[in-house]
N, C-alpha and C positions, 0 to 999 in steps of 0.2 A: 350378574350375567353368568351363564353357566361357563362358559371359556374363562373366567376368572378375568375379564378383563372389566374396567369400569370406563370407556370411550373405546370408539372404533372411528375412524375415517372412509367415507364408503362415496362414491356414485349416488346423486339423491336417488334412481330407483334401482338401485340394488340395497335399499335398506329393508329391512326386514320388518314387518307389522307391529311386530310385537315390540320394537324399540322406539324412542324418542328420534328425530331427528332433529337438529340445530341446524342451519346456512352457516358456512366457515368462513362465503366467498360470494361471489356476484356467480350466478348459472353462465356455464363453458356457453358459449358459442363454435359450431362446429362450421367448416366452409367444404365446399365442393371445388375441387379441382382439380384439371388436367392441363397436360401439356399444350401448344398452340399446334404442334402435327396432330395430336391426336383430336382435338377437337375437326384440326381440318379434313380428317380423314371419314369421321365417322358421325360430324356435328355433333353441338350442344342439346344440350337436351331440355326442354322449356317448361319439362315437370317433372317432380321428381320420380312421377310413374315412367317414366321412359328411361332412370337409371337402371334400370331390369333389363332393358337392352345393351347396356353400356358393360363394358372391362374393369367392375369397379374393383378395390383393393378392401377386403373386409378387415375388419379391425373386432379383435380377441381381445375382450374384457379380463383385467386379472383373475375373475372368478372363475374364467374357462368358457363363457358364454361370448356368442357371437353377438354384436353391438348392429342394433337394428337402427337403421338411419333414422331421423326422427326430421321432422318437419314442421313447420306450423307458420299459417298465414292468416290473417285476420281473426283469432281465436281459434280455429280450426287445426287440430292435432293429427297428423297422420306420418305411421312407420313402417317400413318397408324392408326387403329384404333384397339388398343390392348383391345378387351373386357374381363372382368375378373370378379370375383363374389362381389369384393369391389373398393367405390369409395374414395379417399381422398382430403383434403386439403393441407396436413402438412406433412413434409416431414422425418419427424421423426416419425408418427403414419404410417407412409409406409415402413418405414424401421423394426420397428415392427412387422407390419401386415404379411410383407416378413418371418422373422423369426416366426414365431406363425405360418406360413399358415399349414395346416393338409393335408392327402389325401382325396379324395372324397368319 
Protein backbone atom coordinates (compact mmCIF):
# COMPACT_ATOMS: atom_id res chain seq x y z
CA UNK A 1 0.00 0.00 0.00
CA UNK A 2 1.16 3.30 -0.51
CA UNK A 3 0.73 4.72 3.40
CA UNK A 4 3.28 1.89 3.92
CA UNK A 5 0.82 0.14 5.82
CA UNK A 6 0.01 -3.77 5.13
CA UNK A 7 -3.84 -3.95 7.12
CA UNK A 8 -6.20 -1.24 7.80
CA UNK A 9 -9.41 -1.56 10.10
CA UNK A 10 -12.17 0.30 8.35
CA UNK A 11 -16.31 0.39 8.22
CA UNK A 12 -17.29 -2.22 5.48
CA UNK A 13 -18.23 0.87 3.35
CA UNK A 14 -15.71 3.06 3.88
CA UNK A 15 -13.25 0.54 2.26
CA UNK A 16 -11.73 1.69 -0.66
CA UNK A 17 -12.13 -0.37 -4.15
CA UNK A 18 -8.91 -0.80 -4.83
CA UNK A 19 -8.40 -2.89 -1.56
CA UNK A 20 -9.33 -6.49 -0.21
CA UNK A 21 -11.70 -6.47 2.43
CA UNK A 22 -11.96 -9.43 5.15
CA UNK A 23 -15.19 -9.64 7.83
CA UNK A 24 -13.24 -9.28 11.46
CA UNK A 25 -16.76 -9.47 12.94
CA UNK A 26 -20.57 -10.19 12.61
CA UNK A 27 -22.24 -6.61 10.67
CA UNK A 28 -22.99 -3.80 13.65
CA UNK A 29 -26.44 -3.55 14.12
CA UNK A 30 -27.61 0.04 14.71
CA UNK A 31 -31.16 0.76 16.81
CA UNK A 32 -33.36 3.97 16.92
CA UNK A 33 -34.01 5.62 19.96
CA UNK A 34 -35.65 8.20 22.09
CA UNK A 35 -36.61 9.23 25.02
CA UNK A 36 -40.47 8.24 26.36
CA UNK A 37 -41.35 12.51 26.66
CA UNK A 38 -40.03 12.73 23.43
CA UNK A 39 -41.73 10.24 21.67
CA UNK A 40 -44.81 11.43 23.66
CA UNK A 41 -44.40 14.81 22.45
CA UNK A 42 -43.82 14.53 18.99
CA UNK A 43 -44.75 10.51 18.18
CA UNK A 44 -42.84 7.57 16.80
CA UNK A 45 -42.27 7.45 13.57
CA UNK A 46 -43.50 4.24 11.51
CA UNK A 47 -40.80 4.78 8.85
CA UNK A 48 -37.87 5.61 8.62
CA UNK A 49 -38.85 8.40 5.92
CA UNK A 50 -40.50 10.35 8.59
CA UNK A 51 -37.03 10.57 10.69
CA UNK A 52 -36.60 13.73 8.46
CA UNK A 53 -39.13 15.08 10.54
CA UNK A 54 -37.70 14.14 13.81
CA UNK A 55 -34.78 15.87 16.18
CA UNK A 56 -32.42 13.31 15.19
CA UNK A 57 -28.72 13.29 16.66
CA UNK A 58 -26.24 12.77 13.63
CA UNK A 59 -23.37 10.66 14.11
CA UNK A 60 -19.55 11.76 12.45
CA UNK A 61 -17.80 8.94 11.09
CA UNK A 62 -13.93 9.08 11.99
CA UNK A 63 -13.15 9.78 8.33
CA UNK A 64 -15.16 13.31 8.74
CA UNK A 65 -18.07 11.94 6.92
CA UNK A 66 -21.51 12.32 8.13
CA UNK A 67 -23.11 8.46 8.71
CA UNK A 68 -26.21 8.14 6.53
CA UNK A 69 -28.86 6.01 8.38
CA UNK A 70 -29.11 2.84 6.68
CA UNK A 71 -32.23 0.63 6.66
CA UNK A 72 -33.28 -2.46 5.22
CA UNK A 73 -36.41 -4.73 5.18
CA UNK A 74 -37.14 -7.65 3.45
CA UNK A 75 -33.95 -7.35 1.07
CA UNK A 76 -34.75 -3.83 0.32
CA UNK A 77 -31.71 -1.34 1.19
CA UNK A 78 -32.61 2.41 1.75
CA UNK A 79 -30.32 5.54 3.39
CA UNK A 80 -31.28 8.68 4.44
CA UNK A 81 -30.34 11.74 5.65
CA UNK A 82 -31.74 12.33 9.23
CA UNK A 83 -30.92 16.00 10.01
CA UNK A 84 -31.08 17.11 13.50
CA UNK A 85 -29.89 20.19 15.67
CA UNK A 86 -26.52 18.01 16.99
CA UNK A 87 -23.69 16.40 15.42
CA UNK A 88 -21.56 13.60 17.08
CA UNK A 89 -18.73 11.33 17.21
CA UNK A 90 -19.11 9.11 20.32
CA UNK A 91 -21.65 6.98 20.89
CA UNK A 92 -22.14 7.40 24.40
CA UNK A 93 -22.30 11.51 24.08
CA UNK A 94 -25.36 10.51 21.69
CA UNK A 95 -26.84 8.41 23.92
CA UNK A 96 -26.77 11.42 26.41
CA UNK A 97 -27.59 14.09 24.09
CA UNK A 98 -30.90 11.51 23.41
CA UNK A 99 -31.62 11.82 27.08
CA UNK A 100 -30.99 15.56 27.84
CA UNK A 101 -32.78 16.50 24.48
CA UNK A 102 -35.48 19.46 25.48
CA UNK A 103 -38.52 20.67 23.53
CA UNK A 104 -38.16 23.42 21.09
Amino acid sequence: MSGGFDAGVRLFGSVPKDMIAVPLARPLTFTCVASPAYFDRLGKPETPEELQRHRCIGHRMPSGKLYRWEFERAGQELAIDADGPIVLDDEELMVEAARQEKPN
